[in-house]
Structures are given as structure tokens and as C-alpha cells.
N, CA, C and O atoms as CSV, one atom per row, in Angstrom:
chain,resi,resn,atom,element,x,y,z
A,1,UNK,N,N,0.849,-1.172,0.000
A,1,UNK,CA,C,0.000,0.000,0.000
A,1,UNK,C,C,0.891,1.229,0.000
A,1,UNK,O,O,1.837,1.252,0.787
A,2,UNK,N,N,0.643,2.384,-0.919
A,2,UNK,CA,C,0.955,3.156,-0.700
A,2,UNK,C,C,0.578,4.465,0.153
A,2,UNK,O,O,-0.620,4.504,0.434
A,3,UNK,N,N,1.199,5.342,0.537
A,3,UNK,CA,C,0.448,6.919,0.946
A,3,UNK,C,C,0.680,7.886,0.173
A,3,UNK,O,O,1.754,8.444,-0.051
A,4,UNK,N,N,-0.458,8.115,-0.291
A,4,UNK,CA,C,-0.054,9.657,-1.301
A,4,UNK,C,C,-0.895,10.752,-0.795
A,4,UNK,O,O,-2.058,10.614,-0.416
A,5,UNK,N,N,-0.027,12.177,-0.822
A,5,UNK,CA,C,0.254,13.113,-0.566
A,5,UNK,C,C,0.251,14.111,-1.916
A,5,UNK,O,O,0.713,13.635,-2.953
A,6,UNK,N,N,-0.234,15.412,-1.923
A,6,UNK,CA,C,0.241,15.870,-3.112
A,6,UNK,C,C,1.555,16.054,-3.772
A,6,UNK,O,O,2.202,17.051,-3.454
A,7,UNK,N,N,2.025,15.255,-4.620
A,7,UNK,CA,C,3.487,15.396,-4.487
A,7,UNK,C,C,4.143,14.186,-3.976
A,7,UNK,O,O,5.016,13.694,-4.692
A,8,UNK,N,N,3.879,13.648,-2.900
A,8,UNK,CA,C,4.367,12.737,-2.421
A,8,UNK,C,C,3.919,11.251,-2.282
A,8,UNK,O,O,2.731,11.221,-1.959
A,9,UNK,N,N,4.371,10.210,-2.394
A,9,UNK,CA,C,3.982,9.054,-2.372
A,9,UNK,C,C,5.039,8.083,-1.577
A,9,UNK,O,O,6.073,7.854,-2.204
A,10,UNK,N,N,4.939,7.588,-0.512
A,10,UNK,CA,C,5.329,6.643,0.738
A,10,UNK,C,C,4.971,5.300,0.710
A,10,UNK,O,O,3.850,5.170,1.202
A,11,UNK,N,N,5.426,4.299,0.360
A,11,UNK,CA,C,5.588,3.011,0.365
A,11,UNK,C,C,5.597,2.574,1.985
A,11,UNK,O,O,6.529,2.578,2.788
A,12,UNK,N,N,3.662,2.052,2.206
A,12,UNK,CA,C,3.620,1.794,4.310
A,12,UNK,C,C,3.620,0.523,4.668
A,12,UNK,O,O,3.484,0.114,5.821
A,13,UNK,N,N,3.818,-0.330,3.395
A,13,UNK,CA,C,3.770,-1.836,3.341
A,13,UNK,C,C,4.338,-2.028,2.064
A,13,UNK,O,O,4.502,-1.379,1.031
A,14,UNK,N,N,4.713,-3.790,2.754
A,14,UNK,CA,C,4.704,-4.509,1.169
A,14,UNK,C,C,3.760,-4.829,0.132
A,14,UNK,O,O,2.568,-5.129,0.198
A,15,UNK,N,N,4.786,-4.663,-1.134
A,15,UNK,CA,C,3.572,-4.426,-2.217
A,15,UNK,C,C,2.784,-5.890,-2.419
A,15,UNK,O,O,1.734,-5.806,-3.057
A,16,UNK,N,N,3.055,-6.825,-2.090
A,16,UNK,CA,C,2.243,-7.930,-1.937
A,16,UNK,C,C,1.224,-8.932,-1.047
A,16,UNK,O,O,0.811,-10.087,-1.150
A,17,UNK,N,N,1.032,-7.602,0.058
A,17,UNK,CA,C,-0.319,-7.583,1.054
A,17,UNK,C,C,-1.393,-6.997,0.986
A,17,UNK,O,O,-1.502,-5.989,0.288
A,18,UNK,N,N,-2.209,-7.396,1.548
A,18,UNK,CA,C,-3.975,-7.383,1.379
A,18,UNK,C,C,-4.389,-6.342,1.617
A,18,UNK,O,O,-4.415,-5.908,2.768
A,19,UNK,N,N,-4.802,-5.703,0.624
A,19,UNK,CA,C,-4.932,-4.064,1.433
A,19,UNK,C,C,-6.645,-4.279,2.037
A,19,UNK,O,O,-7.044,-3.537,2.934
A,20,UNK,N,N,-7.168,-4.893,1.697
A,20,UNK,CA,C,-8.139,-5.179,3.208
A,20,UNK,C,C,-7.615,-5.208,4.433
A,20,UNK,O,O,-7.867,-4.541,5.437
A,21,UNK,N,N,-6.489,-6.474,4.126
A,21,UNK,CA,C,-5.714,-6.589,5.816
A,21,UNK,C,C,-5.030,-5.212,6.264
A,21,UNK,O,O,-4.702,-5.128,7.448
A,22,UNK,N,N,-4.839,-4.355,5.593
A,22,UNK,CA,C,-3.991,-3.091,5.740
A,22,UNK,C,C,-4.845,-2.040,6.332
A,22,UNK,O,O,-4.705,-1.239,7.256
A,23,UNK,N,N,-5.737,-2.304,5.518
A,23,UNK,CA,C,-6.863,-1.327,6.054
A,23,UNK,C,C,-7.718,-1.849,7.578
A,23,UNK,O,O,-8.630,-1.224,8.119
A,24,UNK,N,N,-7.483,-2.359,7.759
A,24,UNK,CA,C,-8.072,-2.876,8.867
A,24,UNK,C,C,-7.309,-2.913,9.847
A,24,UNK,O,O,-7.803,-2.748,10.963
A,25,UNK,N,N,-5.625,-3.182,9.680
A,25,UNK,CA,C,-4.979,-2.881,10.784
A,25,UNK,C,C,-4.802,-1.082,10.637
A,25,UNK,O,O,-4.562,-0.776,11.805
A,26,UNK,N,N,-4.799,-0.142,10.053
A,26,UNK,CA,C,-4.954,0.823,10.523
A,26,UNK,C,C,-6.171,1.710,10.762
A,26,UNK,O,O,-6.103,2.931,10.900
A,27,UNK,N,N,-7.104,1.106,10.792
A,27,UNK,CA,C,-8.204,1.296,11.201
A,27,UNK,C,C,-8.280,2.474,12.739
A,27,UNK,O,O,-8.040,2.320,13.937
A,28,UNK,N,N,-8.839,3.869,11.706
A,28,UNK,CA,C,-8.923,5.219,12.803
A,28,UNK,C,C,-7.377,5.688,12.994
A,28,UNK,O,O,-6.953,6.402,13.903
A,29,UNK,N,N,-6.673,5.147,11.979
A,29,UNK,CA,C,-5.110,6.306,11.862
A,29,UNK,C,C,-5.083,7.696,12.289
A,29,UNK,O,O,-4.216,8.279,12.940
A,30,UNK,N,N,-6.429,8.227,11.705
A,30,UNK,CA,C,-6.600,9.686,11.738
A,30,UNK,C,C,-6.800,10.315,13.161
A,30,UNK,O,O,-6.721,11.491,13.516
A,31,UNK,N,N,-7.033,9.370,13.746
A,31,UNK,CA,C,-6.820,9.932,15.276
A,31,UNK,C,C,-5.681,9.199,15.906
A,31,UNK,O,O,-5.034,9.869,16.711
A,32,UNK,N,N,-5.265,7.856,15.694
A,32,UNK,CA,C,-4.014,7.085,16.877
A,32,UNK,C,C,-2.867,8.247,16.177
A,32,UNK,O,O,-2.060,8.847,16.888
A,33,UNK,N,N,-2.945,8.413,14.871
A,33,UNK,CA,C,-1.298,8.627,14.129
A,33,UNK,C,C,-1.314,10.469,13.896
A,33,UNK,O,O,-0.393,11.024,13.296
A,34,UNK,N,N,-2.146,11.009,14.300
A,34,UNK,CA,C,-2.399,12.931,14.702
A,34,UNK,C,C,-1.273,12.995,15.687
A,34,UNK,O,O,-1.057,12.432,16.760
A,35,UNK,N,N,-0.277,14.350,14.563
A,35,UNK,CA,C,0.804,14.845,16.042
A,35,UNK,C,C,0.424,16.408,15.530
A,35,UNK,O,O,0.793,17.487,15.994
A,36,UNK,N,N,-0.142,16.211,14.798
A,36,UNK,CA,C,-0.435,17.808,14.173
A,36,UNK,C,C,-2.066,17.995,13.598
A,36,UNK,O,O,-2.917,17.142,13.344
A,37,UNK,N,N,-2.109,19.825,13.497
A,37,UNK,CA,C,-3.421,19.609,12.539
A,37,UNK,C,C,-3.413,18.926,10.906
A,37,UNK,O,O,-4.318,18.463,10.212
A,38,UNK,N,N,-1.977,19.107,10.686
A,38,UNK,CA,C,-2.103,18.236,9.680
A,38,UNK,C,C,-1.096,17.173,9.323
A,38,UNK,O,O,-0.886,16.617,8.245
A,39,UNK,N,N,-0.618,17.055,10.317
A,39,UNK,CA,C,0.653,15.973,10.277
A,39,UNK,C,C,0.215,14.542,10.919
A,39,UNK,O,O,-0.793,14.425,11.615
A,40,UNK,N,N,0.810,13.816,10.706
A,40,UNK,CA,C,1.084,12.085,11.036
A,40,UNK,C,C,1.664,11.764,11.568
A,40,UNK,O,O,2.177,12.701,12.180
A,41,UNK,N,N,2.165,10.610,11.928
A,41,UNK,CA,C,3.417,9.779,12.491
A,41,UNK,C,C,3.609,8.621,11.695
A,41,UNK,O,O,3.310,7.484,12.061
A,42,UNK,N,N,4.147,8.943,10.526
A,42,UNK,CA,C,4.269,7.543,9.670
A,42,UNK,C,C,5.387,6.605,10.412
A,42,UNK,O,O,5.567,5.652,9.654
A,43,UNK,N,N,5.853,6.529,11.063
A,43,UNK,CA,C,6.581,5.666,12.063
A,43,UNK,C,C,5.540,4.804,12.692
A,43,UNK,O,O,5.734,3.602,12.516
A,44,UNK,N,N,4.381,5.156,13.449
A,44,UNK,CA,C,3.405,4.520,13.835
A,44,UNK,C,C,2.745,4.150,13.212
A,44,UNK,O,O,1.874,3.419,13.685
A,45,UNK,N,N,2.758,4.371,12.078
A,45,UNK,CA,C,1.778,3.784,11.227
A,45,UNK,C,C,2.039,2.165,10.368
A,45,UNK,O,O,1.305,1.273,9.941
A,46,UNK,N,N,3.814,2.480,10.438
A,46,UNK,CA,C,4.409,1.221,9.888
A,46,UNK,C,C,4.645,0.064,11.277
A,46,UNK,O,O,4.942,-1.128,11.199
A,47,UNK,N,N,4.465,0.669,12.179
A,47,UNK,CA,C,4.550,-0.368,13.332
A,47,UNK,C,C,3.008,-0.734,13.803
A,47,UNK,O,O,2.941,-1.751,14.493
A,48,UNK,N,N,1.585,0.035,13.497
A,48,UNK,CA,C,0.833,-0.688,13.624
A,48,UNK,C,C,0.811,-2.126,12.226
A,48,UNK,O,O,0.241,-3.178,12.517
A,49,UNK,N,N,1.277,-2.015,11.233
A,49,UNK,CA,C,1.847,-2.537,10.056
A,49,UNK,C,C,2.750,-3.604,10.321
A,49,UNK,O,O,2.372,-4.751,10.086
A,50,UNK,N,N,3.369,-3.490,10.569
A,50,UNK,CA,C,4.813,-4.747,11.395
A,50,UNK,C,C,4.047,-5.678,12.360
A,50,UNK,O,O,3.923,-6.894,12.217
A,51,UNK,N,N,3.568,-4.948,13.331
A,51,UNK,CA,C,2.558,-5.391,14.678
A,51,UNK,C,C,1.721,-6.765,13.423
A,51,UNK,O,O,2.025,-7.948,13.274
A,52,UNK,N,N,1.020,-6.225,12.978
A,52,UNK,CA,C,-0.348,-6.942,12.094
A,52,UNK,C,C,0.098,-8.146,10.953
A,52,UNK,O,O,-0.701,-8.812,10.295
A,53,UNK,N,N,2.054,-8.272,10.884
A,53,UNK,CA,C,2.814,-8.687,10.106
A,53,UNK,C,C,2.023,-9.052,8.355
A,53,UNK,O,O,1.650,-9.911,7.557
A,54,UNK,N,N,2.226,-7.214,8.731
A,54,UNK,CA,C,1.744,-6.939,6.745
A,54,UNK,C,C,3.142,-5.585,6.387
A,54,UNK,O,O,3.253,-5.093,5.264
């Protein structure tokens, strides 16, 4: 799965997992992975990812 951004695109998994399963382990990102009004923690986001071994 990727993350795209305008401009930007982030590789948050491997390209040969379930993006059901992906989506489901980050399920409500938009509030666990908020350090800003508009920022993330893509660090946490790849360890709820690792955690879910996707």
C-alpha cells in the first residue's frame, strides 16, 4: 500500500499484502497517528503494520 500526498507518495507496506488486511490494521489512523493539525506519524503507522505482520 501506498500513501499519497500531493506530491508525495510513501511506500507503508509490502507491495504484496492485502490491502483489506492493511486497512483494517490501521483502522482510525486519523486519530491514533495525529501529532499535528495536519501531520502524522508515519513511524506509527508502519509499526501498527509490522505489529499486524503486513
Amino acid at each position: 500500500m501506498k500513501w499519497t500526498t500531493p506530491g508525495h507518495t510513501v511506500a507503508v507496506s509490502r507491495p504484496d499484502v492485502n490491502f483489506g488486511a492493511v486497512e483494517r490494521a490501521l483502522a482510525g489512523w486519523q486519530t491514533w497517528a495525529k501529532t499535528g493539525p495536519k501531520t502524522f506519524d508515519l513511524e506509527r503507522i508502519r509499526d501498527k503494520l509490522r505489529a499486524a505482520g503486513l
